[in-house]
Structures are given as C-alpha cells and as structure tokens.
N, CA, C and O atoms as a Tinker XYZ file with bonds, in Angstrom:
   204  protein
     1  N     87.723000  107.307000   86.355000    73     2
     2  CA    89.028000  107.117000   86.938000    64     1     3
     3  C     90.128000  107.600000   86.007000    63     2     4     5
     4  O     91.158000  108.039000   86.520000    81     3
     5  N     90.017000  107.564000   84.817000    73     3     6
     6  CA    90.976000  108.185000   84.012000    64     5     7
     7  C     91.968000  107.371000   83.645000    63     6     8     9
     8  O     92.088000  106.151000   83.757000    81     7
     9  N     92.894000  108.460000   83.046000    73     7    10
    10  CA    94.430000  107.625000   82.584000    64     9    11
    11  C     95.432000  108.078000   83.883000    63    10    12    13
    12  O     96.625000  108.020000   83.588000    81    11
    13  N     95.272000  108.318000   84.639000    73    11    14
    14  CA    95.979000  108.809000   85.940000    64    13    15
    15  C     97.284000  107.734000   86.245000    63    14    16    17
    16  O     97.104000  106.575000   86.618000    81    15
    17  N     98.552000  108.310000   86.025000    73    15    18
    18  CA    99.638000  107.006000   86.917000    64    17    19
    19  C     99.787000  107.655000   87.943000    63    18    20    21
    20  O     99.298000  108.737000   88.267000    81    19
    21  N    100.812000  106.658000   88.724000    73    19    22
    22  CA   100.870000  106.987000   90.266000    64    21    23
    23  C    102.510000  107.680000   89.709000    63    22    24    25
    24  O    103.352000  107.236000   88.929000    81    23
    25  N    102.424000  109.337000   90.787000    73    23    26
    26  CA   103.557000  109.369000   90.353000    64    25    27
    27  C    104.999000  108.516000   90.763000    63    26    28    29
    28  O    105.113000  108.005000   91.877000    81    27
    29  N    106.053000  108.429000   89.754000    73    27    30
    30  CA   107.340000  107.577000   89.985000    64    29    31
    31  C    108.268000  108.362000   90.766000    63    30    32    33
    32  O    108.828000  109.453000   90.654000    81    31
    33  N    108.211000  107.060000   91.906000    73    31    34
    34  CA   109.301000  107.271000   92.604000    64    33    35
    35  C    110.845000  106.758000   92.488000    63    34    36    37
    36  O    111.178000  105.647000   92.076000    81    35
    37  N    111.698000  107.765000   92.925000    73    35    38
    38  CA   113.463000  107.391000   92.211000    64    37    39
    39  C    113.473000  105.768000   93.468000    63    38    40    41
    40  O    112.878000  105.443000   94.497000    81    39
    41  N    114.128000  105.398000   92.903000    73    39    42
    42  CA   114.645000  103.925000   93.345000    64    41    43
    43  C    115.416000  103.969000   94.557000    63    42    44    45
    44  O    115.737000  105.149000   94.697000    81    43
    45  N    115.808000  103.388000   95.362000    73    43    46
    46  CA   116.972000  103.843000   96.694000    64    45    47
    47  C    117.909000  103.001000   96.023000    63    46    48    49
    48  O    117.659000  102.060000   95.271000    81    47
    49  N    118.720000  103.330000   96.287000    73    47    50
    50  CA   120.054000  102.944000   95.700000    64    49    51
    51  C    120.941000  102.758000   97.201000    63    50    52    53
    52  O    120.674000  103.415000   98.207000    81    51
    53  N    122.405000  101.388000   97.098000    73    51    54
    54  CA   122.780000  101.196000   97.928000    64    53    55
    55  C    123.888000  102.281000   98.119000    63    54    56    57
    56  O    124.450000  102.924000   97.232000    81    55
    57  N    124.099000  102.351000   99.615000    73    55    58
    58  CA   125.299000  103.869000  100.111000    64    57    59
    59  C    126.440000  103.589000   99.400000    63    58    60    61
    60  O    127.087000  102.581000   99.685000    81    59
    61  N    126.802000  104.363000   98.474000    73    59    62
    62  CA   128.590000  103.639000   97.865000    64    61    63
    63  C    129.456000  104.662000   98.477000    63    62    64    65
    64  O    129.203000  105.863000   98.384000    81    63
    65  N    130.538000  104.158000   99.141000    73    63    66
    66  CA   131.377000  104.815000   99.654000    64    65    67
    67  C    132.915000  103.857000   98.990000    63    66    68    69
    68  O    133.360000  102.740000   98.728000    81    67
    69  N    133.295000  105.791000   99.008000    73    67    70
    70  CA   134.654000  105.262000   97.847000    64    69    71
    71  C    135.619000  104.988000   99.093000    63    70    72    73
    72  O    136.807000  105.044000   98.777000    81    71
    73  N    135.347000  104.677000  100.572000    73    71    74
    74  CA   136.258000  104.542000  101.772000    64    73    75
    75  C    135.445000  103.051000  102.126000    63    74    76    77
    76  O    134.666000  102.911000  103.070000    81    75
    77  N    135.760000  102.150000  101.295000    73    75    78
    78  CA   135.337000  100.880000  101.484000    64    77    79
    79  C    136.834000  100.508000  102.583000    63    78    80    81
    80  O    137.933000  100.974000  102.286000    81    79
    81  N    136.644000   99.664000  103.774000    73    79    82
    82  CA   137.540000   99.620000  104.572000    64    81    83
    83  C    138.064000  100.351000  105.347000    63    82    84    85
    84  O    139.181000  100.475000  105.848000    81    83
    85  N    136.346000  101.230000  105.433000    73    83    86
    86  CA   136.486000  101.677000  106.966000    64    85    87
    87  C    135.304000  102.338000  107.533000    63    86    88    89
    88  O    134.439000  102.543000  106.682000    81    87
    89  N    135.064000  102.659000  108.501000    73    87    90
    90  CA   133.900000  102.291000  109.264000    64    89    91
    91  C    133.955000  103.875000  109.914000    63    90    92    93
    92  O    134.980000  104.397000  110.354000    81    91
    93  N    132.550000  104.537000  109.863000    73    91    94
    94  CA   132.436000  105.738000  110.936000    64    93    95
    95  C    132.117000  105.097000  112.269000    63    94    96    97
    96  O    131.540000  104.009000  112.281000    81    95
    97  N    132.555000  105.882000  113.715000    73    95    98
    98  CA   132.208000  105.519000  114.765000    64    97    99
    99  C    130.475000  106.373000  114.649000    63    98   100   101
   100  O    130.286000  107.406000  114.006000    81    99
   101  N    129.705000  105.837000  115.211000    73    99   102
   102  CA   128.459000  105.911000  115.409000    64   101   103
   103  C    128.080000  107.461000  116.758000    63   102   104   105
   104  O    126.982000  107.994000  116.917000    81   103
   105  N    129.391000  107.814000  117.502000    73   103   106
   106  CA   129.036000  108.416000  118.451000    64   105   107
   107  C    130.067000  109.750000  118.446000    63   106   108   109
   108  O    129.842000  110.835000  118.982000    81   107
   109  N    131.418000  109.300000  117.587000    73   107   110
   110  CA   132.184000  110.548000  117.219000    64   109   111
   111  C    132.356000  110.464000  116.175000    63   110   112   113
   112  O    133.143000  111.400000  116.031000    81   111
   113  N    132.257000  110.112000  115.377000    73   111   114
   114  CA   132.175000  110.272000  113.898000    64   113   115
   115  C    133.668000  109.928000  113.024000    63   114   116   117
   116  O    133.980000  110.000000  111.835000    81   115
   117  N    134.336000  109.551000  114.193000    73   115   118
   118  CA   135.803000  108.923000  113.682000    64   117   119
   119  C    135.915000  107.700000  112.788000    63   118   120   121
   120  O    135.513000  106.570000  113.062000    81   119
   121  N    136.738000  108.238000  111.285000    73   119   122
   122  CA   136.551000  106.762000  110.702000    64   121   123
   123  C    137.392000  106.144000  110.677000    63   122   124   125
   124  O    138.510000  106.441000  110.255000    81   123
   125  N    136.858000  104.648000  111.348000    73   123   126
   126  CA   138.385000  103.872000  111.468000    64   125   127
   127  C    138.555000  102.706000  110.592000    63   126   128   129
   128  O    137.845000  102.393000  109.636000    81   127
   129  N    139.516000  102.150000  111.015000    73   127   130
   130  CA   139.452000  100.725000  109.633000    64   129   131
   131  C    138.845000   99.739000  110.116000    63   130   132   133
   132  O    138.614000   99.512000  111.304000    81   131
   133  N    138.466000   98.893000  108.853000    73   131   134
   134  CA   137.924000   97.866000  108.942000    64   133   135
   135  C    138.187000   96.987000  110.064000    63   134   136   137
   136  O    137.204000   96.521000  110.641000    81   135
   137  N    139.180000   96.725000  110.412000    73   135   138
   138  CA   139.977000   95.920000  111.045000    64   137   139
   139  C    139.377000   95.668000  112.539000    63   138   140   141
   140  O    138.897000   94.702000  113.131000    81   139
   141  N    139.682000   97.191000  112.880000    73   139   142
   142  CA   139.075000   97.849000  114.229000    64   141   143
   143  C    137.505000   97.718000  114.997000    63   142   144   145
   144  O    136.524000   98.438000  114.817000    81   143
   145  N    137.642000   96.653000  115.815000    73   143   146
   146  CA   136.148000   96.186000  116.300000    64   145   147
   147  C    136.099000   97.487000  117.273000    63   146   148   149
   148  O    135.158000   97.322000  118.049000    81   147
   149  N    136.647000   98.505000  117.478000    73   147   150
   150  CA   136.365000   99.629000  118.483000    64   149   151
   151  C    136.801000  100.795000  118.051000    63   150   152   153
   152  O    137.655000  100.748000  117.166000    81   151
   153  N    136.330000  102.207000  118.560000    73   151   154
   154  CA   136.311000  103.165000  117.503000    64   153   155
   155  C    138.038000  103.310000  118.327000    63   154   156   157
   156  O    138.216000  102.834000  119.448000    81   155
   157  N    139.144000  104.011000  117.572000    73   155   158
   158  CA   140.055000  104.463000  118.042000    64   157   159
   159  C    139.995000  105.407000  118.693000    63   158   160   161
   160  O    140.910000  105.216000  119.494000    81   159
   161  N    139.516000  106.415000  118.959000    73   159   162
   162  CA   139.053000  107.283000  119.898000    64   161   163
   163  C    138.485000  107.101000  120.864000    63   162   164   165
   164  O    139.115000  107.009000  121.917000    81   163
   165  N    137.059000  106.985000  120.833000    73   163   166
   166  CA   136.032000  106.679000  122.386000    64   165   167
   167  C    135.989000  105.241000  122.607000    63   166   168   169
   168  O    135.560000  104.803000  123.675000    81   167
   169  N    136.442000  104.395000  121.582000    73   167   170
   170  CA   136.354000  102.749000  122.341000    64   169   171
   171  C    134.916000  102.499000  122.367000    63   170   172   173
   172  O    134.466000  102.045000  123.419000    81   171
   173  N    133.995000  102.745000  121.252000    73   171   174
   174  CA   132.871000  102.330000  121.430000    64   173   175
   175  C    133.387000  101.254000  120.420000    63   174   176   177
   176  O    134.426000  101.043000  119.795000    81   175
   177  N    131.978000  100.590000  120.584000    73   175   178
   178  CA   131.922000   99.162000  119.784000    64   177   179
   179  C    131.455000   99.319000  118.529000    63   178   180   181
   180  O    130.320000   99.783000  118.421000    81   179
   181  N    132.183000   98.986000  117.355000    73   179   182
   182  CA   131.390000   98.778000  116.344000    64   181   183
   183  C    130.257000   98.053000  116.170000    63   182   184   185
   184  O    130.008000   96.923000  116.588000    81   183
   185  N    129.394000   99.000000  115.333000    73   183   186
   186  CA   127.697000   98.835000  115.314000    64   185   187
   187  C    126.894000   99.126000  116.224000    63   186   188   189
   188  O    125.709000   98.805000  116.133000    81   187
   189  N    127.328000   99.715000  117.156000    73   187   190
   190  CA   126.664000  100.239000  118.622000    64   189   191
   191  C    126.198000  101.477000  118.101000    63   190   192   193
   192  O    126.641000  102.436000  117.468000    81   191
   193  N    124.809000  100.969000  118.767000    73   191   194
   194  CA   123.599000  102.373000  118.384000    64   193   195
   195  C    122.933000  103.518000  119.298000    63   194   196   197
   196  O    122.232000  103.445000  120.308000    81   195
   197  N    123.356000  104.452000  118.655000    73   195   198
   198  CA   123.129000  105.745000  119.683000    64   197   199
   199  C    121.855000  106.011000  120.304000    63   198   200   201
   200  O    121.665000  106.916000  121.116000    81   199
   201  N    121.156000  105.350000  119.974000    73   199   202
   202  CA   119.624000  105.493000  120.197000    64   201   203
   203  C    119.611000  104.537000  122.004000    63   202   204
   204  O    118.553000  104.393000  122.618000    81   203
C-alpha cells in the first residue's frame, strides 16, 4: 500500500461579498437592498428559486 496520501483538497470558503446589504434577484439578476423583500424590477420574491 505504500506511503500514498490522498490528494488535498482546497477548503470551500464562505461567498464574501464586499455588497453586504444587498441581495441579487434570482431571475434578473438585479441587486437590490437588503431591505427589499421583492426584486425592484420583476417583483419576484426574495429567495425564490428558479428551478
């Protein structure tokens, strides 16, 4: 079996975004503020998934 390691994998690291206080819309890509439970544009809902 040897001296064999498994190769290392890089770590995931959390998304840092230097636009803390504000939010992409999920369906147009508009970023709006925090504030905003709906995108200013299409009026989708924040956290609503395109899938």
């Amino acid at each position: 079996m040897g001296d064999k390691k498994s190769p290392t994998r890089p770590k995931r690291q959390a998304k840092q975004t230097a636009d803390d206080g504000y939010w992409d819309c999920s369906v147009c890509t508009f970023k709006n503020t925090a504030e905003a439970f709906k995108c200013s544009i299409c009026d989708v809902r924040k956290g609503t998934s395109t899938r």
